[in-house]
N, C-alpha and C positions, 0 to 999 in steps of 0.2 A: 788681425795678425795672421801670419803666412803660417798654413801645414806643408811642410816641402819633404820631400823626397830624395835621396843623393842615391846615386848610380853609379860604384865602380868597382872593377873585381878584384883589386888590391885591397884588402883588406886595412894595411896600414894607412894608405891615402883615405881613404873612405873613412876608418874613424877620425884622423885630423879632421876632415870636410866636417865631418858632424859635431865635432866638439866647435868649431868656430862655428856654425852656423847658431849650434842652442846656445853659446853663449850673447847672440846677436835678439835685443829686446823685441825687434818689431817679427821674431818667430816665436809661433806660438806651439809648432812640435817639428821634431826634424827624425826621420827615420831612415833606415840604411837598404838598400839590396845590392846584392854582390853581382846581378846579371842582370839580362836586357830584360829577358823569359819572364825572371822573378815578379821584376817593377812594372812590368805591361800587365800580368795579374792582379799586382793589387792595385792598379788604378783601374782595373776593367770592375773589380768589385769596387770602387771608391765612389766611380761613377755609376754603378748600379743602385748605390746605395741614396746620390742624390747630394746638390751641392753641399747639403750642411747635414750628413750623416756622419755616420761613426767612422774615422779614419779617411774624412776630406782629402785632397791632394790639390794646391795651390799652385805648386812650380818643383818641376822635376833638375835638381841640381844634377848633368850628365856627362860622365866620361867616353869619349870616342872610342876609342882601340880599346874594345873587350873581346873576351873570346864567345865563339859561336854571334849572336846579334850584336853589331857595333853599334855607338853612340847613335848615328848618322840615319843606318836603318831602323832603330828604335822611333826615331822622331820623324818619318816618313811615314809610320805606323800610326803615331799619332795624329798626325796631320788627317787620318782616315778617320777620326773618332769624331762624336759629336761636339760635345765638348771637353777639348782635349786642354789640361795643367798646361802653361806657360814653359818656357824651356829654357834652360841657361846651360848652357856648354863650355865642362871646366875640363881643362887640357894639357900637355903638354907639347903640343904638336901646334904651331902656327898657321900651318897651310891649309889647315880647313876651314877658312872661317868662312870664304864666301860661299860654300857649301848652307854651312852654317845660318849665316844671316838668309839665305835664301829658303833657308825652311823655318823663318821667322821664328829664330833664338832672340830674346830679349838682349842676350851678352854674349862676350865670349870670353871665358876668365883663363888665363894661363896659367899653370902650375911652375913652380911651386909657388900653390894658393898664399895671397899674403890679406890678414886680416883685413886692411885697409879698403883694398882690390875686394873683396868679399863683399865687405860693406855696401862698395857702391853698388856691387850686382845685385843685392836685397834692394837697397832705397831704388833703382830702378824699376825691379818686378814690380813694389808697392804704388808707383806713381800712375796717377789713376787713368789717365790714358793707356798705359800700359796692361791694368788690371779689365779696363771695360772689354779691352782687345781680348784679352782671355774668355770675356764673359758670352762674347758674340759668340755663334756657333757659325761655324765653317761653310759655306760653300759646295766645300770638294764631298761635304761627308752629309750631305744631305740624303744620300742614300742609306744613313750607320742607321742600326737598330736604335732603341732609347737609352740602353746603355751604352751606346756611342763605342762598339767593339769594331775593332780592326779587319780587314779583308782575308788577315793571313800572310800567309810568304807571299802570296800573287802582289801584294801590294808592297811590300820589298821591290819586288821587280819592279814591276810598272813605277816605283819612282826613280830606278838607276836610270830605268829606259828615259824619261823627260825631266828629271834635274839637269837644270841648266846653270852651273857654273858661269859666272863671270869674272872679268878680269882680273888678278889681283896686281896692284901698286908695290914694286919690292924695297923702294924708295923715295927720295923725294927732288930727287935733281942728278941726272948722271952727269959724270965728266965731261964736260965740252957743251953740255948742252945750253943752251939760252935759257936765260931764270924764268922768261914769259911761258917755258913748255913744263912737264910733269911726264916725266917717262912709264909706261904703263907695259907691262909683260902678259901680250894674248897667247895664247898656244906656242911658246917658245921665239916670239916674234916681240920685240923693243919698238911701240909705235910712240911719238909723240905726240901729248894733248896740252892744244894751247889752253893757258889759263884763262882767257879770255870767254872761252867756250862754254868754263862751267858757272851753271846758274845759279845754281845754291849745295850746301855739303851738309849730312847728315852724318852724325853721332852715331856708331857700332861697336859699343863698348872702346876697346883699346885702338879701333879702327875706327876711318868713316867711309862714307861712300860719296865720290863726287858726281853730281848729277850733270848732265851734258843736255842738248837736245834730241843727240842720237843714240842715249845710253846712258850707263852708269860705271862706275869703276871703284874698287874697293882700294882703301891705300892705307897700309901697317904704319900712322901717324895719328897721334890725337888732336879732335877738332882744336883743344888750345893753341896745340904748336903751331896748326892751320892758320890760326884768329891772328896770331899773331906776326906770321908771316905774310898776309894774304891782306894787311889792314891796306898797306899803301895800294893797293889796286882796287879800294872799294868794297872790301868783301867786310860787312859786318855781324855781329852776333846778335839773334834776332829772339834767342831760347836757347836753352843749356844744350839741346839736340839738336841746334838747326844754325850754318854761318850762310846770309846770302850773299849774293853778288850786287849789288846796289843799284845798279843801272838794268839789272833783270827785272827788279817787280815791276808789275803789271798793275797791281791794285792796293791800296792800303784800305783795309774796311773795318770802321768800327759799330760794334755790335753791343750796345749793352755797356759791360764792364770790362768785354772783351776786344783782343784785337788781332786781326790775321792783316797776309799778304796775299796777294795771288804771284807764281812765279813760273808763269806758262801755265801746266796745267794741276799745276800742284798749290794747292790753298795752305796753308802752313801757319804755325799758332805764336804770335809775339808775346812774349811774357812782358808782366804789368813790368818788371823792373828794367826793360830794354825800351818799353811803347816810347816813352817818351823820344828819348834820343834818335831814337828812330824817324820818329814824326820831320822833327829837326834835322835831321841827316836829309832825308828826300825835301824838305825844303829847298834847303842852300840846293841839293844837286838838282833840285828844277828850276834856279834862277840863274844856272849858271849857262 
């Protein structure tokens, strides 16, 4: 069961967050800080204390826009810890998300929070790929002491200085355009990407991310709407996270009781309740 954390300086948002969160069975404690300051403290003690001490921290439920350290710098801070709580970024503001996903937030929840929408951001944190991802220790922070503590403001900076932003989708088809393109807004610039291009789409909470050969693109659409529009061109659901393009995979390999794709360079996990159809789908498309 999940010990979580909520993070926000509105005192009335922040108790709502908490009252749905303890009334949700798979948490097993849910606690509040009103600032960035606050909640970097008691996870700098959580984690001194060691995965399974007194006042653990599992996943930091975190609001953006607070005053003095934002959501955004909080979790650039963590990113420097050893092992740093999993993140979920609850909001009222749309436009951060690929900020967001790109400092490896499990979700991105919109306000005003709705039970439902809550829900799925728990059964996500819990899903155990997502939990091992927690478990792993970092990379960037193989420098942190044992208590996995932060740089400091230096480390605020230095992530403004190389956060790299990518594109966000502000739709799913403009006027005039041909159904085969998806219009995409880079730096105040409408480029069109043919659909043919992307190889497979990843699941980002209420967003996904279409994956291309030369890149990635974030688009305010869920993968359903995607599955559903995107069947007649091939693109099928392969995991609750993951639609591919059909004529992309590379490999189908079965392991065990397990089943992947390869999809250029990206190996990707087929849930048992898709393998089959799947199997069957690249049949017929390699006999034709």
């Amino acid at each position: 069961m999940l010990r979580v954390l909520a993070v926000d300086d509105e005192k009335p948002a922040l108790g709502e967050l908490l009252y749905l969160l303890r009334s949700d069975p798979r948490v097993r404690s849910a606690d509040g800080a009103n600032d960035a300051t606050e909640a970097l403290r008691r996870i700098s003690r959580a984690l001194g204390a060691g995965p399974d001490g007194e006042g653990g921290i599992d996943v930091v439920f975190l609001d953006i826009h607070m005053a003095g350290l934002t959501g955004l710098d909080m979790a650039r801070l963590l990113s420097e810890f050893t092992r740093p709580p999993l993140i979920v970024f609850v909001t009222a503001h749309e436009g951060f998300a690929v900020q967001a996903f790109d400092l490896k937030a499990v979700d991105y929840v919109l306000k005003p929070v709705r039970r439902e929408r809550l829900a799925e951001a728990v059964r996500r944190v819990c899903d155990p790929a997502i939990a091992a991802r927690g478990a792993r220790r970092s990379p960037a922070a193989a420098g942190s002491g044992p208590a996995g503590g932060a740089r400091g403001a230096s480390a605020v900076t230095a992530a403004h200085r190389t956060g790299a932003a990518g594109p966000l989708v502000t739709g799913f088809t403009a006027p005039g355009a041909a159904p085969e393109q998806i219009p995409v807004e880079l730096g105040g610039v409408t480029r069109l990407i043919p659909i043919d291009e992307i190889t497979y789409v990843e699941a980002q909470g209420d967003y996904a991310r279409l994956h291309t050969p030369g890149g990635s693109h974030l688009v305010r659409i869920p993968l359903s709407t995607l599955e559903d529009r995107w069947a007649s061109r091939g693109f099928v659901r392969i995991h609750r996270s993951h639609l591919v393009a059909l004529g992309r995979i590379d490999e189908l390999r079965l392991d065990g009781g397990s089943t992947t794709v390869r999809v250029g360079a990206a190996e990707l996990a087929v849930s048992r309740r898709h393998a089959r159809q799947l199997r069957d789908l690249l049949m017929r498309h390699a006999q034709r």
